[in-house]
N, C-alpha and C positions, 0 to 999 in steps of 0.2 A: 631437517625434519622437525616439524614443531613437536611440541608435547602440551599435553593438558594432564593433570590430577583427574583420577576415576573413581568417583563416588558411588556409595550407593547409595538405598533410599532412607538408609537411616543419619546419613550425615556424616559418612565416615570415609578418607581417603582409605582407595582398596588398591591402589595402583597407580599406573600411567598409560596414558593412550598417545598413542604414534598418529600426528595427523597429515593429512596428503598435504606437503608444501605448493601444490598447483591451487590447494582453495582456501589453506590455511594461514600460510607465512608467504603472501604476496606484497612487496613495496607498494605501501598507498600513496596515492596521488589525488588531493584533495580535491585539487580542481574538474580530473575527470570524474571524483565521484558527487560532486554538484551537479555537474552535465548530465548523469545517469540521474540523479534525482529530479532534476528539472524535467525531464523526458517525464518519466513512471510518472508524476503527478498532473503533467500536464497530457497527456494520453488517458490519463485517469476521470477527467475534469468531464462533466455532464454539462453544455450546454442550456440554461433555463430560463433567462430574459430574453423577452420575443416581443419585439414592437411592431404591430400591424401597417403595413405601408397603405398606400392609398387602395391597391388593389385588392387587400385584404380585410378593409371597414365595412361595414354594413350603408348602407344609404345608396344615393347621387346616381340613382338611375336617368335621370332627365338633367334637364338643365334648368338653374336654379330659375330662373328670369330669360327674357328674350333675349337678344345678343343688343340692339341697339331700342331706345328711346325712353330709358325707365330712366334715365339720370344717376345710374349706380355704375358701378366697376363691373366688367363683362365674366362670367364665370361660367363652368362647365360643368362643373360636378361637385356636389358636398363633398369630397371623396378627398377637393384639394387638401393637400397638408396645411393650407393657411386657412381653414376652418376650421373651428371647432367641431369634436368628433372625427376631425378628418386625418389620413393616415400622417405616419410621423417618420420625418425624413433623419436619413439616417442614425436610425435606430438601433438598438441591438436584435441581432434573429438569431434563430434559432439555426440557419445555415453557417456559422461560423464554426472554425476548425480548428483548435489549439494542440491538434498533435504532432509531436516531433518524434523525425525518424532515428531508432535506433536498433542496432541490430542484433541478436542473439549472442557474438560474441563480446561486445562491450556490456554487455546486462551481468553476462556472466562474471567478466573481470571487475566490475564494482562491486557487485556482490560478493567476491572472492578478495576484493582490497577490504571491503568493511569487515567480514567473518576474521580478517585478519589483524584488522584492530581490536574487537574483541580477546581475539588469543593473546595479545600482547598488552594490551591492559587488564588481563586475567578480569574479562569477563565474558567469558565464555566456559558454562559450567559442562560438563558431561558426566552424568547417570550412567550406571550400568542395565538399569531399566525403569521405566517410567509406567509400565504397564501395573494397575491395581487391579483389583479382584472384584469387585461393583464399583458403581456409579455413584459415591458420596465423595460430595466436598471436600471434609473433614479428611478420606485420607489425603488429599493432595495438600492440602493447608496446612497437614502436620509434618509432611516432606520438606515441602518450601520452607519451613520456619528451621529447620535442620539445616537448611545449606545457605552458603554467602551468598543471597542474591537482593537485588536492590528495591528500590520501589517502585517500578515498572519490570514485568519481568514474561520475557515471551518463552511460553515452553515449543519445539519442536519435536513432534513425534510423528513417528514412520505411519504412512499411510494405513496400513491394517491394526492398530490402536484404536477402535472404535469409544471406548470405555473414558479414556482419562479427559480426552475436548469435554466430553458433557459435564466432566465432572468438576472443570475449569470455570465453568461460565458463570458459576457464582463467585467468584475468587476477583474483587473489583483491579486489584494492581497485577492480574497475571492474565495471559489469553493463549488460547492455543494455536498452532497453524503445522501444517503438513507439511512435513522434509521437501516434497515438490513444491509446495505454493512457497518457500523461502523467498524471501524479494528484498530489494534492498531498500525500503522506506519501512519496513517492518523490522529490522536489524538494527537501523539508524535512531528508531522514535521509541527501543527497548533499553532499557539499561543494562538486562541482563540476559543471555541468553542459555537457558538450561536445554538441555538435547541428551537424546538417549544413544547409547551406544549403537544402536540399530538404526538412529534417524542418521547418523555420523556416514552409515555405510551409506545409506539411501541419496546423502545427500553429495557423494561422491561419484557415486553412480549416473546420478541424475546432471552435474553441474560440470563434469570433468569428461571432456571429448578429446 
């Protein structure tokens, strides 16, 4: 059973939290969690260079010239790729596919090998609540400067937290994401990950079948 240190929001160890060894203290394996990285970013990837082929160009409704006695080389359409303006052979389009298949229980077990390198290189914080009382910066800036966390630093909090994301998004080294939306390129590109006692349950609920 792992354990983590239970803060609260003034910066003060209040305890320990028992955490699920299915999402917490799992053997990493570096290699499959490249694999899962390579997947999420390239499934991620927006298609945006598109080179018109011939069928695509504006022009070459007729034929340039007659087929025989002009003394030039026979052509059919401006449209060929060996004119100018004309479409361009093998190109990049906008039909191409860079995603790879991966399936709901490998996403989970990487994402359950990374949360577990956090635990073991104690950086994985947990709050006893992360919920403030209005929508200012300042209280969350004066939280974070109370606890050990690093220079990149992702808060997770439970879906019904409305209050604390808005109050993140002027905070330029912290950002917030939902116990559900956890992913594992959001885990990996954080140095620290603070979570509330409440995202802890959500995020066992939700990751653990």
């Amino acid at each position: 059973m792992a354990k983590v240190k239970l803060y609260n929001q003034e910066g003060k160890e209040i305890g320990e939290l028992d955490l699920n060894p299915s999402l917490f203290d799992v053997k990493v394996d570096s290699a499959f969690v490249h694999r899962a990285v390579t997947a999420q970013e390239a499934n991620y990837r927006q298609v945006l260079a598109h080179t018109k082929g011939r069928g695509e160009v504006r022009g070459g409704g007729r034929k340039p010239w007659k087929q025989k006695g002009t003394g030039q080389a026979r052509h059919g359409s401006r449209r060929s790729p060996i004119w100018v303006g004309g479409g361009i052979t093998f190109g990049p389009t906008n039909e191409r596919n860079f995603s790879l298949k991966i399936n709901r229980t490998e996403r989970r077990k990487a994402l359950a090998m990374s949360l577990s390198d956090k635990v073991a290189s104690n950086k994985l914080i947990v709050v006893d609540s992360l919920v403030i009382p209005e929508v200012k910066t300042k209280l969350i800036a004066e939280m974070l400067k109370k606890l050990p966390v690093g220079r990149k630093t992702l808060l997770v909090i439970e879906p019904e937290n409305k209050v604390t994301p808005k109050a993140v998004r002027n905070i330029s080294n912290a950002s917030p994401i939902s116990a559900k939306s956890l992913n594992l390129v959001d885990v990996l590109t954080n140095d620290i990950l603070v979570i509330s006692k409440a995202a802890i349950e959500v995020l066992e609920k939700t990751f653990i079948k």
